[in-house]
C-alpha positions, 0 to 999 in steps of 0.5 A: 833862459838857457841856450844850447848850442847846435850844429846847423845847417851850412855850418851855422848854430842852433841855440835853443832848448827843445820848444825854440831854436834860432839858426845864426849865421854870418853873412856871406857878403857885405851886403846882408851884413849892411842890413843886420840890425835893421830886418824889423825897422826897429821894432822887435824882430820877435818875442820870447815868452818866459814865465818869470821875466825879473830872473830871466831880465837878471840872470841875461843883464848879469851875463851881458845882454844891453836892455833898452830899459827896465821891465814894465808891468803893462796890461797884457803883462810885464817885458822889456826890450832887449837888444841882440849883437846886431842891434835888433830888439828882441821882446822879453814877455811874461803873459799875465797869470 
């Protein structure tokens, strides 16, 4: 999985590839900044679909991304849990074939 970054607007960055973008900002106060990390109240803020979640899992935790875990093979798939600066759960997910 490789990002690219972007200008965006409000002089925020655009990491994504063609088919997926997140706009990143800082927050402008204090009080936004108290609420990164909790805006899905602990469960995934969102899902990102990859057709080999092992070497995506590999090549992120090499590069320094903290897992809540392992992959696990469940009955929609296989993914885990990984977790961005903040602390919000992000879902790593590979669709069964």
């Amino acid at each position: 999985m490789q990002f690219n970054p972007a200008e965006g607007r409000h002089g925020g960055r655009w990491p994504g590839t063609q088919e997926f973008g997140i706009d990143l900002e800082l927050a402008p106060t204090s009080e936004p900044k108290a609420l990164a990390g909790g805006q899905a109240a602990g469960a995934p803020l969102f899902s990102i679909e990859t057709s080999d979640c092992l070497r995506e899992y590999r090549a992120l935790k090499e590069r320094g991304v903290e897992f809540d875990g392992e992959p696990e093979v469940r009955p929609y798939g296989t993914g885990v849990l990984m977790q961005d600066l903040y602390g919000n759960k992000i879902y790593l997910n590979q669709d069964l074939p």
